[in-house]
ZAGUTI-948717 format. One record per residue (C-alpha): residue in one letter; y negated, z, x negated. Coordinates in nm, 2 decimals. Example, Ala and Ser with C-alpha at 12.3 -4.5 7.8 and 13.67 -1.06 7.14 Angstrom:
<senus>
SENU   residuo    north       up     east
SENU         A     0.45     0.78    -1.23
SENU         S     0.11     0.71    -1.37
</senus>
This chain:
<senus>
SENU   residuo    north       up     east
SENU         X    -1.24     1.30     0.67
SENU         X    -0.93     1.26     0.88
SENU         X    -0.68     0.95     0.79
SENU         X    -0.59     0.71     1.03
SENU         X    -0.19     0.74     1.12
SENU         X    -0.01     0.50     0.97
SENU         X     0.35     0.60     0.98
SENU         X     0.54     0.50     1.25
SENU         X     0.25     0.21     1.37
SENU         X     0.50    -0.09     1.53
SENU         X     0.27    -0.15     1.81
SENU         X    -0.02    -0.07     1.58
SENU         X    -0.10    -0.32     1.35
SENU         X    -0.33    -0.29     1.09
SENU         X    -0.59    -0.56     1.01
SENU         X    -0.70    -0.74     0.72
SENU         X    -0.94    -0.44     0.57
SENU         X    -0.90    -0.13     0.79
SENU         X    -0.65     0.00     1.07
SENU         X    -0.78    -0.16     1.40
SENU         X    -0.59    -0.05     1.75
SENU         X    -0.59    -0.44     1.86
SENU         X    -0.45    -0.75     1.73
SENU         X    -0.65    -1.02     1.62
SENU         X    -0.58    -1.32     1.82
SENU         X    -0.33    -1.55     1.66
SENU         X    -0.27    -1.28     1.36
SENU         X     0.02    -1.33     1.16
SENU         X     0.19    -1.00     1.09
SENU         X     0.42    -0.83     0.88
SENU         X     0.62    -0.48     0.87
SENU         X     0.67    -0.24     0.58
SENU         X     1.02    -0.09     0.61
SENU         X     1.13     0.29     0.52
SENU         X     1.37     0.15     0.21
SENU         X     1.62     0.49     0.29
SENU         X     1.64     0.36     0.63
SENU         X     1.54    -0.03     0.63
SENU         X     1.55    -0.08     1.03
SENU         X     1.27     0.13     1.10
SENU         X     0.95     0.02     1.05
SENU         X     0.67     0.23     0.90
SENU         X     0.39     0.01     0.98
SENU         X     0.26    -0.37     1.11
SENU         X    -0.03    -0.54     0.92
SENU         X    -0.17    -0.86     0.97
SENU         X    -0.21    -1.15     0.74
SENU         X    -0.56    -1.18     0.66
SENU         X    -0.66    -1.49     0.75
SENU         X    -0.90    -1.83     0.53
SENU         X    -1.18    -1.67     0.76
SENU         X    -1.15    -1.32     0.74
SENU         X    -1.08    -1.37     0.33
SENU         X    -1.44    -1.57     0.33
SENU         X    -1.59    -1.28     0.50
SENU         X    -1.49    -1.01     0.31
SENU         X    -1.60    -1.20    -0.02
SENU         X    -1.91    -1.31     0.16
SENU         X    -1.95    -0.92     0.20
SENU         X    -1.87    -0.81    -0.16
SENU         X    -2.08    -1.07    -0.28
SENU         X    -2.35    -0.96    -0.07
SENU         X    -2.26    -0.54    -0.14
SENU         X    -2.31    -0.68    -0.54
SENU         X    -2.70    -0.63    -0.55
SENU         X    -2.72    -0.25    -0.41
SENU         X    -2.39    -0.15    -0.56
SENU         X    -2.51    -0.27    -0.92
SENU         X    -2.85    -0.17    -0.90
SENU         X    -2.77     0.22    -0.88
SENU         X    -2.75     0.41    -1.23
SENU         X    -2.45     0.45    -1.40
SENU         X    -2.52     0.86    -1.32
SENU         X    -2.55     0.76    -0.93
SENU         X    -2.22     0.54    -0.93
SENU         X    -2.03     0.82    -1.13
SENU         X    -2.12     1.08    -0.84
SENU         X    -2.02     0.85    -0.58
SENU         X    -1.70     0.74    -0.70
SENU         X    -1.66     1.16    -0.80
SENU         X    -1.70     1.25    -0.39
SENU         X    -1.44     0.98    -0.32
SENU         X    -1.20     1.14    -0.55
SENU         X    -1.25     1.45    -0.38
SENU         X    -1.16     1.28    -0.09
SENU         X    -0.85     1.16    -0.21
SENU         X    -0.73     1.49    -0.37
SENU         X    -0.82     1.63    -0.03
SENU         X    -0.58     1.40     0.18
SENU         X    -0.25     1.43    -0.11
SENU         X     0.00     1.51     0.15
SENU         X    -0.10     1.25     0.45
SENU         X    -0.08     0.98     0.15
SENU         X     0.17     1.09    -0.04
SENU         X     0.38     1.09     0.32
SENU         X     0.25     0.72     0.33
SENU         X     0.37     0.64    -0.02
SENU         X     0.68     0.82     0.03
SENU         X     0.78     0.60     0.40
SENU         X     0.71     0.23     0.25
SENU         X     0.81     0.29    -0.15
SENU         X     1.10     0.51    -0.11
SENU         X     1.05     0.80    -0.40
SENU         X     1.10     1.12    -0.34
SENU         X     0.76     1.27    -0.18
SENU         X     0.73     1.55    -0.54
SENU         X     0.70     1.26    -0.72
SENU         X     0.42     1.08    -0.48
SENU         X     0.22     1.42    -0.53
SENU         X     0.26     1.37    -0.86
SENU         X     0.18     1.04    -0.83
SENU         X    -0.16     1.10    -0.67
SENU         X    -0.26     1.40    -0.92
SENU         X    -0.23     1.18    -1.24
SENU         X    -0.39     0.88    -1.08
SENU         X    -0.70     1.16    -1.00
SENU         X    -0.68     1.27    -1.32
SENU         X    -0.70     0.94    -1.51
SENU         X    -0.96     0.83    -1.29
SENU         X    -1.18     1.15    -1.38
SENU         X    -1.14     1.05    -1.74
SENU         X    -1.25     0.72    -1.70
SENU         X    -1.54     0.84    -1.53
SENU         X    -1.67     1.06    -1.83
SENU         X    -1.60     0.76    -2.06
SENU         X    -1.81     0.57    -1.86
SENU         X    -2.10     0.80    -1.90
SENU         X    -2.14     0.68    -2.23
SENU         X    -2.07     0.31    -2.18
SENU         X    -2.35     0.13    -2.21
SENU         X    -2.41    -0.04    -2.51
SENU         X    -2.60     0.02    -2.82
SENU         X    -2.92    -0.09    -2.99
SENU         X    -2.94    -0.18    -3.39
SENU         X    -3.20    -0.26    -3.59
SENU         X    -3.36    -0.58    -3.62
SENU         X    -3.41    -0.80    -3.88
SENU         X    -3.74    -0.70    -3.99
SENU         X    -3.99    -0.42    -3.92
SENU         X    -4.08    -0.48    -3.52
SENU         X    -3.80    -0.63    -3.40
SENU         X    -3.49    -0.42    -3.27
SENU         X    -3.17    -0.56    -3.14
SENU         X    -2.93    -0.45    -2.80
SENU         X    -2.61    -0.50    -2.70
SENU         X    -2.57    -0.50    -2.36
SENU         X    -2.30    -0.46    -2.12
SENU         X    -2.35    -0.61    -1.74
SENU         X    -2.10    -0.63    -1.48
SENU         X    -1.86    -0.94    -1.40
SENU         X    -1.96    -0.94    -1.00
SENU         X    -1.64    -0.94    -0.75
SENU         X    -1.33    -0.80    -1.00
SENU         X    -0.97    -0.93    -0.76
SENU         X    -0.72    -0.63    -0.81
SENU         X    -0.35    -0.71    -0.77
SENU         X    -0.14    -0.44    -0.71
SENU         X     0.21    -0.38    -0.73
SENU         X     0.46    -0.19    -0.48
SENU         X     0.63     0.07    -0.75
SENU         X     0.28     0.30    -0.79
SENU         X     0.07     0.26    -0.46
SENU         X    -0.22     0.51    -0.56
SENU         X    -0.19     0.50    -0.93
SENU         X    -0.22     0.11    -1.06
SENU         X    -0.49     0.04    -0.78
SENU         X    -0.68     0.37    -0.89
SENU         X    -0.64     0.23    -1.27
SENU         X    -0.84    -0.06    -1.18
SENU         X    -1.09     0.05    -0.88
SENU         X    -1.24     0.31    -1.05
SENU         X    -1.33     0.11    -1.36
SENU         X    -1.43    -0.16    -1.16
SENU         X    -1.66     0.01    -0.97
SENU         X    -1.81     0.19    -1.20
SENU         X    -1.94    -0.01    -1.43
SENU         X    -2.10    -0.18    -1.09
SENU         X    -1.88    -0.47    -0.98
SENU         X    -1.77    -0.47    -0.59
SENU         X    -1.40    -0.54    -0.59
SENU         X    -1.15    -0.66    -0.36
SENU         X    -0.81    -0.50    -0.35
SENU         X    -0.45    -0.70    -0.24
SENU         X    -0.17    -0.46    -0.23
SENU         X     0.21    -0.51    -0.22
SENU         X     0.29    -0.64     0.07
SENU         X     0.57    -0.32     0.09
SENU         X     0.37    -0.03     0.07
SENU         X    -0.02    -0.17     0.19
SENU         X    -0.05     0.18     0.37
SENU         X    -0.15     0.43     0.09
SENU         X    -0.41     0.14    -0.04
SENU         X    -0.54     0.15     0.28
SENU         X    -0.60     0.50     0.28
SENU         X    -0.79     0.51    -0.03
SENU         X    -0.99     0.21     0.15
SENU         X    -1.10     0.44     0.45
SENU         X    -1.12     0.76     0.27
SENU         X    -1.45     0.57     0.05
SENU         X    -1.63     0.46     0.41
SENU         X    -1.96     0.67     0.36
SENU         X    -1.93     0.70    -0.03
SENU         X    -1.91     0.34    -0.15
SENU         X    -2.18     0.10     0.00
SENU         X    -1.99    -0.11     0.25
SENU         X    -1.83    -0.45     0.09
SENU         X    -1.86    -0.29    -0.23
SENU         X    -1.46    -0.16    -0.19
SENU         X    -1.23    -0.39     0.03
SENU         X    -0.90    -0.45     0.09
SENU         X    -0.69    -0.77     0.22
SENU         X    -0.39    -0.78     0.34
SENU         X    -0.10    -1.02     0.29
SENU         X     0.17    -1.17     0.06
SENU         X     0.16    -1.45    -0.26
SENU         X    -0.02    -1.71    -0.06
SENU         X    -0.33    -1.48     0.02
SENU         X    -0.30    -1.34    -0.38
SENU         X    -0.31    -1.67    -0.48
SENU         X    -0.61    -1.80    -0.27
SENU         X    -0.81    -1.51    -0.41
SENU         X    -0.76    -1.58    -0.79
SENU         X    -0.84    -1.95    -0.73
SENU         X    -1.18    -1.84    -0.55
SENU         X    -1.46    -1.90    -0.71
SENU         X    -1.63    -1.63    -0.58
SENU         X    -1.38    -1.35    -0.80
SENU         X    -1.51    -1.35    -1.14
SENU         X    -1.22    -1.13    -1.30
SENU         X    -0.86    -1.08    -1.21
SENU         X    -0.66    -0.73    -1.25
SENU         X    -0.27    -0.81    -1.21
SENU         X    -0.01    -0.59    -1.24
SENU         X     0.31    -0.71    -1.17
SENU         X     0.62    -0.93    -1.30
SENU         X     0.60    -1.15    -1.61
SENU         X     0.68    -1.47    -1.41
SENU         X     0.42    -1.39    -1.16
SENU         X     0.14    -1.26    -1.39
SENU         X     0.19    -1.62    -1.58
SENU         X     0.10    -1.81    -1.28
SENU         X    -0.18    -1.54    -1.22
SENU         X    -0.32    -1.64    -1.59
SENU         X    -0.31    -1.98    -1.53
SENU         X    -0.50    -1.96    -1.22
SENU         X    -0.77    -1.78    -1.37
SENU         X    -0.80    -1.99    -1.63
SENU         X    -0.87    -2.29    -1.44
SENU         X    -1.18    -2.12    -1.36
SENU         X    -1.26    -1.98    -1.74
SENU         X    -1.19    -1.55    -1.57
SENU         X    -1.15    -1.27    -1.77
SENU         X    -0.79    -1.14    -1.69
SENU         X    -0.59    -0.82    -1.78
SENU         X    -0.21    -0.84    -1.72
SENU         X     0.01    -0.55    -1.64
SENU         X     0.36    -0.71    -1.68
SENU         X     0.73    -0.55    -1.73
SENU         X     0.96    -0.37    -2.00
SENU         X     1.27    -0.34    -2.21
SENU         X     1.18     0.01    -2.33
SENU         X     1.39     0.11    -2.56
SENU         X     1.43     0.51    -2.75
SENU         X     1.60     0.57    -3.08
SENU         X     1.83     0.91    -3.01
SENU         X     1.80     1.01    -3.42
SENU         X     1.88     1.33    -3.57
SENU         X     1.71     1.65    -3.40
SENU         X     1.78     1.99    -3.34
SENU         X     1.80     1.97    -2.99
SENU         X     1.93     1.68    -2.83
SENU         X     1.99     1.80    -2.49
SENU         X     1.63     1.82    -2.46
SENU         X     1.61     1.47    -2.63
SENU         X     1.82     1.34    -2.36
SENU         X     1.66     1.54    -2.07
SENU         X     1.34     1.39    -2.15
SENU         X     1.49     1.02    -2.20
SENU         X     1.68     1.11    -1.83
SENU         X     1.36     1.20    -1.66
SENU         X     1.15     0.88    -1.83
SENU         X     1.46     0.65    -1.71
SENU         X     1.54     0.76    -1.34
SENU         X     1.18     0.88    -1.22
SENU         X     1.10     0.63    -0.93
SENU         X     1.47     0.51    -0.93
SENU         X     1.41     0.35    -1.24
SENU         X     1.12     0.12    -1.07
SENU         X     0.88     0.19    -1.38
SENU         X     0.78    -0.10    -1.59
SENU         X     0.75     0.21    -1.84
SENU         X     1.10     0.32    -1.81
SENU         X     1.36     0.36    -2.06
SENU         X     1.57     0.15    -2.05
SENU         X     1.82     0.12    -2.36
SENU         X     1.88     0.42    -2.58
SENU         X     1.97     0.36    -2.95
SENU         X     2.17     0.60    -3.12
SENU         X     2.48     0.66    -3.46
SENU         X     2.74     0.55    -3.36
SENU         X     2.92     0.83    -3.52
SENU         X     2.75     1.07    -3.24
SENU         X     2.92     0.81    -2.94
SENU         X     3.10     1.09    -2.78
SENU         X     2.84     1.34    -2.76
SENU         X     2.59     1.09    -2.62
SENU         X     2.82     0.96    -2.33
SENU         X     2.90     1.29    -2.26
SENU         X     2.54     1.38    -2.26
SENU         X     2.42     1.15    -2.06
SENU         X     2.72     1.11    -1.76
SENU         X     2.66     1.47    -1.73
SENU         X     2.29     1.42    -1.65
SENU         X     2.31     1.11    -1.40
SENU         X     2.59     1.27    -1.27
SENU         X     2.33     1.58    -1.16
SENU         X     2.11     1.35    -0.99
SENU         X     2.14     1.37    -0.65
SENU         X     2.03     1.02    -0.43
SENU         X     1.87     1.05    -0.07
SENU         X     1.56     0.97     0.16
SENU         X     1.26     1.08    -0.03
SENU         X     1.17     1.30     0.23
SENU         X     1.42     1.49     0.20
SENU         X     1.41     1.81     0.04
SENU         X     1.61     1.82    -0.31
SENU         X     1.66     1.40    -0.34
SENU         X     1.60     1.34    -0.68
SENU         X     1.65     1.00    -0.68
SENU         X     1.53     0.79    -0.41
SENU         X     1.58     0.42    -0.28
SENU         X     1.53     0.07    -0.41
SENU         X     1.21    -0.05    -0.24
SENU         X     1.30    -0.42    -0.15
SENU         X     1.65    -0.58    -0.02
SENU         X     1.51    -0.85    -0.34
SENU         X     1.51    -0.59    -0.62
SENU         X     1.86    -0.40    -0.48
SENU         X     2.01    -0.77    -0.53
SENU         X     1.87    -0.81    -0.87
SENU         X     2.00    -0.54    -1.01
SENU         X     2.36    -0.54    -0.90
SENU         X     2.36    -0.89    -1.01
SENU         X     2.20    -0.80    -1.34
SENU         X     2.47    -0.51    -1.38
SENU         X     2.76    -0.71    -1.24
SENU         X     2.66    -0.98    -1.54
SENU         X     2.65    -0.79    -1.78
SENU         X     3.03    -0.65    -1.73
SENU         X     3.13    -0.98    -1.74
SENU         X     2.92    -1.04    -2.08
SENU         X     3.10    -0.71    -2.22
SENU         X     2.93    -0.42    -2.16
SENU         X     3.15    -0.13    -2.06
SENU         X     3.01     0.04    -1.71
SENU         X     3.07     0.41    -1.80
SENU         X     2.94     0.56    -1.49
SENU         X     2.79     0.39    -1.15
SENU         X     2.75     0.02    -1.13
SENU         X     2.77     0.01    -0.76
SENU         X     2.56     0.03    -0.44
SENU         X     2.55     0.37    -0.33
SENU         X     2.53     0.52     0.11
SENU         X     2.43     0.86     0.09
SENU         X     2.52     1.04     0.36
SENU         X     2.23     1.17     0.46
SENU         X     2.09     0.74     0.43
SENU         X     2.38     0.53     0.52
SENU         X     2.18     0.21     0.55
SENU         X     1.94     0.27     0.29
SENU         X     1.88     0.02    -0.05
SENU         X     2.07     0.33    -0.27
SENU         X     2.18     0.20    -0.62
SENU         X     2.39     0.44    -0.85
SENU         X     2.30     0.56    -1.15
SENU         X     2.43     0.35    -1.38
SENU         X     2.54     0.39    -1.79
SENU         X     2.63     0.11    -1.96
SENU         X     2.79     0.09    -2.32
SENU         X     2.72    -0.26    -2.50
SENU         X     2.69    -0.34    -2.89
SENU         X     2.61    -0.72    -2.75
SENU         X     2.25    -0.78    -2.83
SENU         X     2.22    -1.10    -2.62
SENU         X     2.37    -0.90    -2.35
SENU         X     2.13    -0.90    -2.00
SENU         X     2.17    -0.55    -2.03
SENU         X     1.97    -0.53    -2.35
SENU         X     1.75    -0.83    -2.27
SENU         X     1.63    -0.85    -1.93
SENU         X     1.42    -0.57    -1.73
SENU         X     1.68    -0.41    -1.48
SENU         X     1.40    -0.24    -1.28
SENU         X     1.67     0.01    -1.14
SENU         X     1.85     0.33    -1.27
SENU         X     2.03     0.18    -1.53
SENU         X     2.09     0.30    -1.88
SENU         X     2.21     0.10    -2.14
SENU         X     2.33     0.25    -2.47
SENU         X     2.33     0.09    -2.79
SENU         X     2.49     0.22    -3.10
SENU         X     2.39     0.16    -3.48
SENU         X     2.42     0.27    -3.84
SENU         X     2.14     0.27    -4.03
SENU         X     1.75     0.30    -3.98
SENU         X     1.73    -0.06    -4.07
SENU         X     1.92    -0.14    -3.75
SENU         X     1.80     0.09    -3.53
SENU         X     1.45    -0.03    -3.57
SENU         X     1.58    -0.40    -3.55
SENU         X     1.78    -0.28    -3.21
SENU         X     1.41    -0.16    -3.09
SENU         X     1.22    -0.46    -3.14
SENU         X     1.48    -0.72    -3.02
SENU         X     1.29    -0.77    -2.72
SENU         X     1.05    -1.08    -2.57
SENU         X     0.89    -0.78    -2.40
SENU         X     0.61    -0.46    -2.62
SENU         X     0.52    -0.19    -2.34
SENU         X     0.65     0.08    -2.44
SENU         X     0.88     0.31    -2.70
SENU         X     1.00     0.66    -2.78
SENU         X     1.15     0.79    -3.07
SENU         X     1.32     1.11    -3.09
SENU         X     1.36     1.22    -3.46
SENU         X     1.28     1.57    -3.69
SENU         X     1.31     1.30    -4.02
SENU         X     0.90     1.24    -4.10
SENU         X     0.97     0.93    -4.32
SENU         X     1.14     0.79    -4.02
SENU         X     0.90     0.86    -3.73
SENU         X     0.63     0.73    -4.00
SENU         X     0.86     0.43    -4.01
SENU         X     0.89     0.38    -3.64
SENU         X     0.43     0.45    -3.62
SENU         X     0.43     0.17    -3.85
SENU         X     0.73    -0.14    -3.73
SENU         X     0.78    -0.04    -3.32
SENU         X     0.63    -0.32    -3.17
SENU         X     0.51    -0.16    -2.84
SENU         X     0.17    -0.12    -2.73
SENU         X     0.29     0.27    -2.66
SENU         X     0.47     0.43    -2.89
SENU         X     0.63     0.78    -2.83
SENU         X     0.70     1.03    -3.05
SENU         X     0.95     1.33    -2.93
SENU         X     0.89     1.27    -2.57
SENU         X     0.95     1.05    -2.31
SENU         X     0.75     0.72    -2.19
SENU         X     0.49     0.91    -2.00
SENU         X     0.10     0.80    -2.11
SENU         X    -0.19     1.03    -2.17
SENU         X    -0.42     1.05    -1.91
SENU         X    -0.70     0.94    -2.15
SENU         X    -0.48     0.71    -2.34
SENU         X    -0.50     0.30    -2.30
SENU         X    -0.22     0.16    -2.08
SENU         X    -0.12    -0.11    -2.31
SENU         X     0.13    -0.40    -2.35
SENU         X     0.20    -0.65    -2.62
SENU         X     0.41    -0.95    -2.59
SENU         X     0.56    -1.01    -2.27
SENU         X     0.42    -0.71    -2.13
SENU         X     0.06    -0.77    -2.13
SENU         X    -0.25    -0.98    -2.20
SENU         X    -0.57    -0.85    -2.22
SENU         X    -0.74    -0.55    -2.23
SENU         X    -0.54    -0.25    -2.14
SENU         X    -0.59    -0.03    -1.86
SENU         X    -0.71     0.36    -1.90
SENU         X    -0.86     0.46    -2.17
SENU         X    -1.23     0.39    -2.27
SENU         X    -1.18     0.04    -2.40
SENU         X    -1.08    -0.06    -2.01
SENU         X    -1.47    -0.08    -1.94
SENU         X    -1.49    -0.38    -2.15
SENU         X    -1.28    -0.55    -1.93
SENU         X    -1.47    -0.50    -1.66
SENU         X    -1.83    -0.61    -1.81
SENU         X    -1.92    -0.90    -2.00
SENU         X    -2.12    -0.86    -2.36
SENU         X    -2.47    -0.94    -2.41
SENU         X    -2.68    -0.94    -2.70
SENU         X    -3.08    -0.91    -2.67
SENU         X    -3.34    -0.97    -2.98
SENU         X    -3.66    -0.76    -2.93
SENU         X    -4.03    -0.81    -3.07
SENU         X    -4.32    -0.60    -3.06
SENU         X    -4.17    -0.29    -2.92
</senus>
C-alpha cells in the first residue's frame, strides 16, 4: 500500500483523520517544523473540529459491535497484516519521523523495528488472555473469570517516539477488541498518520482513528463520555490534569510520565564499556527519552577517570540534521523544550554545579538555524541541585560522586520520580542490594536503560500510574474483570 506524501505538504493540509487534498472550510491549521531547520515546514494539519471529534466517536462507537465480536484469533491476524504493513513502509515513515522529531533517521529505523517487535509480543500474549474458569463451590457449579473490553480506549501520544508509544497502546487496545481513537503530538502528527492509513482495509473502519490537534482537542476527548479509558504518555504536570479528568468520569487510566534516571558507575572490569553503554542510554534521541540517564553516580576517588571518560565520549558525538549521514546527535524538537533546558543548565551553574563540557546552544554547520543543544557534563555534589532533581529532557549528564554503598543507593533514590535505573557493578552483594532498595519500576543490571521487548514498561512514583505498558499485564488495562457463577453445566 503506497503512503500518502507528507513531507513537504504547505499547501497540503491534512485533515482531522486522513490526508485530504482540500481544506475544510473554516479549518484551523497548524504546521509541524523540521527542528534542524525550523523555517521550513514539513507538513499543515487542521484542527479537528467539536463536529468532526463527534463523528469520529460516533464512528468508533459504532465500529465497537463488529470489531469486538471477531475472535481473539481473527483480531490477532488482522492487527498481524497491519504490522506487515508497517514493517513494509520503514523508510517512507522513518523519513516522516525523522522531518517533524529531529533524530537521526538510524535511530527512527530503529525506532520502528522495536515498536514491531513489541507489538508482535503483545500479540502472542494476547493469545492466551482470556480469563480462566475455577471450580465452584459444590459439585455442578463452575466459576469464570472473564475479561471484556472497555469500548473506545483515548491514546495520548507524545512527540519524542512517534511510532513506538502509539504502537504500545494501539495494539493492545485493539486487540483485546476496543476501537480506539489516537491524538498525536501536535509536532510530529505525520508518522501517526501513516500507521492510520497503512490499517485502511485491515481494521474495520472507525475501529482505528486519529484526530488531530493540540491540548484543547486532548482535553475535550478525556472529558467525553463516550472514551471509556485513557492511555497518556507525556509530562508529569500534564498527565495530572489527564488523571483528574478521567476521574471525573470514574476511567481506567495508565500514565506514562518523566524521569531522573539515575546509574551507579561501581567497580567493574571494564568501565569503558560501562560508560559507553551509559553514553548511548543518555544521548539517544538527544537525550529526549523519559528513559534516559540522566545522573551517574560514582567513588569519588575514581573523579578523574570518570570526567575524562565521559568528555571524551560527548566530545565524539557529532550534532547535525538527522538526515544527514553520520549525525549522531540530532535537534531539540520544540523552540519550548530548547528553552527549558538552557534554563535548567544555566540554573543549575548558578546553584553550583561545575559545567565541564557544553552548556550552550550549539549551530552546526551543516544546520545553522536548527534547535541544536550541546552535550552537556555537569559535576555537582548538591543534591537539591535542578540538575539532580528536575528532568532536563536534553543531552545533559550530571555526575554525582560518593563514598560508600550506603550513599550511592541514597544518591539513586533521591528522586520524586521511579522510571527507570542501571547499575553497573561485578560485586553480587551489591547488585543484590540495588534488586532489592532501587526504587524504579526498571531496574538495569550491567546495561543501559533500554527495556525488553516483552518486558512491562513501568513507572513508580512520579513516573507512572497505573498499569504499565508492554508486557502481558498491559491487557488488563485494556479490559475490565468479570466474574460469572455457573449451574447445571
Amino acid at each position: 500500500m503506497k503512503l500518502p506524501m507528507l513531507l513537504n505538504l504547505g499547501q497540503q493540509p491534512l485533515s482531522a483523520t486522513l490526508p485530504v487534498t482540500e481544506r475544510p472550510d473554516n479549518a484551523e491549521v497548524f504546521q509541524s517544523h523540521d527542528p534542524a531547520c525550523p523555517e521550513e515546514v514539513v507538513a499543515s494539519y487542521c484542527i479537528a473540529s467539536e463536529a468532526q471529534t463527534d463523528e469520529v466517536l460516533d464512528r468508533a462507537q459504532s465500529a465497537f459491535q463488529e470489531w469486538s465480536a471477531l475472535t481473539g484469533t481473527q483480531r490477532v491476524n488482522a492487527i498481524g497484516r497491519w504490522l506487515e504493513r508497517i514493517e513494509a513502509s520503514t523508510d517512507d515513515i522513518a523519513l516522516c519521523m525523522t522531518a517533524e522529531q529531529g533524530k537521526p533517521l538510524s535511530e527512527s529505523c530503529a525506532e520502528i523495528g522495536k515498536a514491531l517487535r513489541e507489538a508482535r509480543q503483545m500479540l502472542g500474549f494476547a493469545s492466551s488472555h482470556a480469563g480462566c474458569t475455577l471450580p465452584g463451590r459444590s459439585r455442578g457449579f463452575r466459576n469464570i473469570i472473564m475479561r471484556r473490553p472497555h469500548g473506545i480506549v483515548l491514546a495520548i501520544a507524545p512527540w519524542n517516539f512517534p511510532i513506538l508509544t502509539p504502537l504500545r497502546k494501539l495494539v493492545p487496545a485493539l486487540v483485546t477488541g476496543n476501537t480506539v481513537v489516537l491524538k498525536p503530538s501536535e509536532y510530529s502528527p505525520a508518522a501517526a498518520i501513516a500507521l492510520v492509513t497503512l490499517a485502511e482495509g485491515i481494521i474495520p473502519e472507525g475501529a482505528l482513528s486519529l484526530v488531530n490537534g493540540k491540548g484543547a482537542v486532548a482535553a475535550r476527548l478525556v472529558a467525553e463520555d463516550r472514551i471509556r479509558a485513557v492511555s497518556f504518555t507525556g509530562s508529569v504536570d500534564t498527565g495530572r490534569k489527564v488523571a483528574v479528568a478521567a476521574a471525573a468520569g470514574l476511567k481506567p487510566v495508565s500514565l506514562e510520565l518523566g524521569g531522573k534516571n539515575a546509574a551507579i558507575l561501581d567497580e567493574v572490569a571494564d568501565p569503558g564499556a560501562a560508560m559507553d553503554a551509559i553514553v548511548g542510554a543518555a544521548f539517544q534521541c538527544s537525550g529526549q527519552r523519559c528513559t534516559s540517564i540522566s545522573r551517574v553516580i560514582f567513588r569519588r576517588h575514581r573523579l578523574d577517570e570518570v570526567v575524562g571518560g565521559f568528555r571524551h565520549r560527548l566530545d565524539k558525538l557529532v550534532a547535525g540534521p538527522g538526515r544527514q549521514a553520520g549525525t549522531t546527535l540530532g535537534p531539540i524538537t520544540t523552540p519550548e523544550q530548547l528553552d527549558k533546558i538552557e534554563r535548567l543548565v544555566n540554573e543549575a551553574i548558578e546553584g553550583g554545579a561545575a559545567c565541564l563540557l557544553g552548556g550552550h546552544r550549539l549551530s552546526p554547520d551543516e544546520a545553522p538555524t536548527g534547535r541544536f543543544f550541546a552535550p552537556t557534563l555537569l559535576l555537582c555534589e548538591d543534591p537539591s541541585n535542578v540538575a539532580v532533581q528536575e528532568e532536563i529532557f536534553g543531552p545533559v549528564l550530571t555526575l554525582q560522586p560518593c563514598d560508600s554503598d550506603d550513599e550511592a543507593l541514597a544518591l539513586l533514590n533521591n528522586s520524586r520520580f521511579g522510571l527507570t535505573s542501571a547499575v553497573f557493578s561485578d560485586r553480587v552483594q551489591f547488585v543484590n542490594r540495588a534488586l532489592s532498595e532501587a526504587q524504579s519500576g526498571m531496574i538495569h543490571i550491567n546495561h543501559g536503560t533500554v527495556p525488553d521487548d516483552n518486558m512491562p514498561f513501568v513507572g513508580i512514583r512520579d513516573s507512572g500510574l497505573g498499569i504499565g505498558s508492554v508486557g502481558a499485564s498491559t491487557l488488563d488495562f485494556y479490559t475490565s474483570e468479570h466474574s460469572a457463577y455457573v449451574a447445571g453445566y
